[in-house]
C-alpha positions in Angstrom: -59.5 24.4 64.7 -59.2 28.1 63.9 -55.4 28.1 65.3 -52.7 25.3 64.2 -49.9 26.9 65.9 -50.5 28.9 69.4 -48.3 30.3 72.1 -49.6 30.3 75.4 -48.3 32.9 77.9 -48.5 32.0 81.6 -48.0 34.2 84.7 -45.8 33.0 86.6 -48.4 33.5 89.6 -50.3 31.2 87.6 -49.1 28.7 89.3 -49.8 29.5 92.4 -53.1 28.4 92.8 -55.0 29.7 96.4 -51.0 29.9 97.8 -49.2 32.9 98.8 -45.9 31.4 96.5 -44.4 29.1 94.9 -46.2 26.3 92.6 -49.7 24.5 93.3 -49.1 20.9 91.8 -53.2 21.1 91.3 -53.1 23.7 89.7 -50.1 22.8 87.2 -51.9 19.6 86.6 -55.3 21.4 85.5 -53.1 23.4 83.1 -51.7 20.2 81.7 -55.5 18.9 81.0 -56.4 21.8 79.2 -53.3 21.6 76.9 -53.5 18.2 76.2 -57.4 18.6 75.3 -56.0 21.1 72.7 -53.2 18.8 71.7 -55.2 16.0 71.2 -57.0 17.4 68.4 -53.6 18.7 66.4 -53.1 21.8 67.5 -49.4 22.6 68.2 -48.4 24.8 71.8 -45.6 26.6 72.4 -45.9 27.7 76.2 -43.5 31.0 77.7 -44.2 31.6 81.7 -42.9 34.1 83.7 -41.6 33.4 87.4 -43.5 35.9 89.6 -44.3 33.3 92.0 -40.4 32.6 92.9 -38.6 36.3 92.1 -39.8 39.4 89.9 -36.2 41.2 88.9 -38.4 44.6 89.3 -39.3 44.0 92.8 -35.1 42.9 93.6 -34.5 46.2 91.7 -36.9 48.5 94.3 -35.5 47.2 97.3 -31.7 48.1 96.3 -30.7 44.7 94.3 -29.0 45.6 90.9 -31.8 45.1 87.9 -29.2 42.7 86.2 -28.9 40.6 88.8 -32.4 41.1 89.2 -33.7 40.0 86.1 -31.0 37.0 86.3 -32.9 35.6 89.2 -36.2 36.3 87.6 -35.5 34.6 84.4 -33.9 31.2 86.5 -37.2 31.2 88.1 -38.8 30.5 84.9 -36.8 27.9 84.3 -37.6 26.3 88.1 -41.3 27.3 86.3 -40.6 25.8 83.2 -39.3 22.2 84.4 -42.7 22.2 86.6 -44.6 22.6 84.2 -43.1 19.9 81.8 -43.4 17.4 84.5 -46.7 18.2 85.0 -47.7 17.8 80.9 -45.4 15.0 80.6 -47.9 13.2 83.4 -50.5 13.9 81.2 -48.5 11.5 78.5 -47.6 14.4 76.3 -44.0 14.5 75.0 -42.4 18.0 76.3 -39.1 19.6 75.4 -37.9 22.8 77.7 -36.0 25.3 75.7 -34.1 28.3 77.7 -32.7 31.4 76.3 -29.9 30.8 79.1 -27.3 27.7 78.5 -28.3 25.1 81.5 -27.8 21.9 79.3 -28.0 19.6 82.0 -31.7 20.4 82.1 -33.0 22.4 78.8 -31.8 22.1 75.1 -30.9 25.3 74.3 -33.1 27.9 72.2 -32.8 27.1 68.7 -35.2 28.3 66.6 -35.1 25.5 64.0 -35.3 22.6 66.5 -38.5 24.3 68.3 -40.6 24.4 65.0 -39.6 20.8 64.4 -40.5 19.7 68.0 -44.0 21.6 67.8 -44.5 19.8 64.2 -44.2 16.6 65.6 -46.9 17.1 68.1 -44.8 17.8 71.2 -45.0 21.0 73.4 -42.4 23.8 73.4 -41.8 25.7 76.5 -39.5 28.4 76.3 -37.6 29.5 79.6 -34.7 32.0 80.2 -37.4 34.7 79.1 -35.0 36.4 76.0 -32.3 35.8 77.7 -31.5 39.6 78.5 -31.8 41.7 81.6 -34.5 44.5 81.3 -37.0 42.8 79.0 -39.9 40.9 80.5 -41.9 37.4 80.1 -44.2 39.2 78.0 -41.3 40.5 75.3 -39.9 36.8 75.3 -43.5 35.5 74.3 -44.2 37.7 71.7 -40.5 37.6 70.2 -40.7 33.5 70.4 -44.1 33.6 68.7 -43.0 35.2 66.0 -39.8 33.4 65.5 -42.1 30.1 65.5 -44.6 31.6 63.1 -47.5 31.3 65.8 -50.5 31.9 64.7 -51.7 34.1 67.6 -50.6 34.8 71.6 -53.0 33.6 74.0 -52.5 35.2 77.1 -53.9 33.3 79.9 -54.8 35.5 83.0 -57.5 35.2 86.3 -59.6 37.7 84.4 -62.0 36.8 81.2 -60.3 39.4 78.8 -59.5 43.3 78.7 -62.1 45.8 80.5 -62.3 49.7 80.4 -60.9 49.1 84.1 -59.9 46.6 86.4 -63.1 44.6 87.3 -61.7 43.6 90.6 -61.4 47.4 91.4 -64.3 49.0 89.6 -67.7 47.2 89.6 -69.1 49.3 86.1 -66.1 48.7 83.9 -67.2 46.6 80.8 -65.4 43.9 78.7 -64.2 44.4 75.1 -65.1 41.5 73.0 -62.9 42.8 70.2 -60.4 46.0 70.0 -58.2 47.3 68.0 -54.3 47.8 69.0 -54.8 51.1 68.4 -57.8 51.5 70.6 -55.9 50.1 73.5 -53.0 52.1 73.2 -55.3 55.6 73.0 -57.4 54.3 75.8 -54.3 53.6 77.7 -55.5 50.4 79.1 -52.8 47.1 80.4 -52.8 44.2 78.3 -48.9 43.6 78.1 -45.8 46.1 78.5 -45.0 48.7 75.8 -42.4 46.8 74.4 -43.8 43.2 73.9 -47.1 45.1 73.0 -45.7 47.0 70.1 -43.8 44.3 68.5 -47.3 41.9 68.2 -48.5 45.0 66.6 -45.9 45.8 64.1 -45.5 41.8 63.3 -49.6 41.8 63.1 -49.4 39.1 65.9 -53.1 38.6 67.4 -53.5 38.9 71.4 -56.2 36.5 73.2 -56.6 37.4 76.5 -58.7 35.1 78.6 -59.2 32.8 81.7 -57.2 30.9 81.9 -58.3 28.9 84.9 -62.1 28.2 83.5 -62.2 24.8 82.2 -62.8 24.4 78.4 -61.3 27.7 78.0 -57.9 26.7 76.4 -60.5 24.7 73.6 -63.0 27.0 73.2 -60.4 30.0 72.0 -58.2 27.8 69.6 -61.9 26.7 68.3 -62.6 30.2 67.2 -65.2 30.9 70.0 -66.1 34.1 71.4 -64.3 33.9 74.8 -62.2 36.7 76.5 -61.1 39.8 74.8 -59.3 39.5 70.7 -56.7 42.0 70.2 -56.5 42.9 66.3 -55.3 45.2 63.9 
């Protein structure tokens, strides 16, 4: 395996297969496959998911709703995501704990640090909900802060698309896939891999970005193999 310790980010539209909302149990369950196929050969996951597909805090925030409250919403809907998910893996008979950065003991431990490396060491899957637990900071911050505070070897950021493009191939027919770029490169060529904030803290922690997708089968293998599939993001 070229990675022993990964953290998978998840849209939170992800989940939502062919549907308009909400959470695809087919769709969950295909996810759960392809983690247990990388789980099943050692590697340890550590999964963050954002909660698009129930309430996005920004969107409350344009239509009048206070951005706190906002983000509140958004980061219980990971959560709802979160507990999904980790019914969905644990149907797959791998053991699943669900961490969130807001207290809800009656159905997540708690985020502590400490107790998520030892889960991950002893082979069972880590998914981190609340987002950081803070208004104004997105899914994307809480994977690449959590990544780092597990020592993750890289962020693998599963999308619809196979990996970063000079445009958005749904929109633009000519635009051409990187295979490899530089942080640098994709901050002068202005181009979307995750917001400002979450993207400049991988870089200054020197915290890889895969960005693949997600919804190929064999995907999830073929990156933590070291194979050439979607788009590496490096120093």
């Amino acid at each position: 395996m070229q990675y022993k310790r990964v953290l998978l980010k998840l849209s939170g539209e992800a989940l939502m297969g062919n549907r308009q909302y909400g959470i695809d149990p087919e769709r969950l369950a295909e996810y759960a496959d392809e983690v247990k196929s990388v789980i099943d050969q050692g590697v340890e996951v550590a999964i963050v998911i954002g909660g698009g597909n129930i309430f996005r805090g920004v969107a409350g925030a344009s239509r009048g709703m206070d951005r706190v409250q906002g983000d509140h919403m958004g980061m219980l809907a990971t959560v709802i995501n979160g507990l999904a998910l980790q019914s969905a893996l644990e149907d797959a008979g791998i053991q699943t704990r669900l961490q969130s950065a807001i207290k809800i003991n009656e159905v997540a431990e708690p985020f502590i640090r400490r107790k998520a490396i030892r889960h991950l060491e002893k082979g069972r899957v880590v998914i981190f909900g609340g987002g950081t637990g803070n208004p104004y900071f997105t899914t994307d911050s809480a994977a690449v802060l959590r990544a780092i505070e597990i020592k993750a070897d890289v962020i693998l950021k599963g999308t619809r698309v196979d990996g970063i493009y000079t445009a958005d191939p749904e929109k633009d027919k000519k635009a051409t896939k990187f295979d490899f770029i530089s942080f640098d490169d994709v901050i002068r060529k202005g181009l979307k891999v995750m917001d400002t904030t979450a993207f400049t803290l991988s870089q200054e922690n020197e915290l890889p970005i895969i960005v693949f997708d997600m919804n190929t089968p064999g995907n999830l293998m073929k990156v933590v193999t070291g194979e050439n599939v979607g788009t590496k993001v490096n120093l």
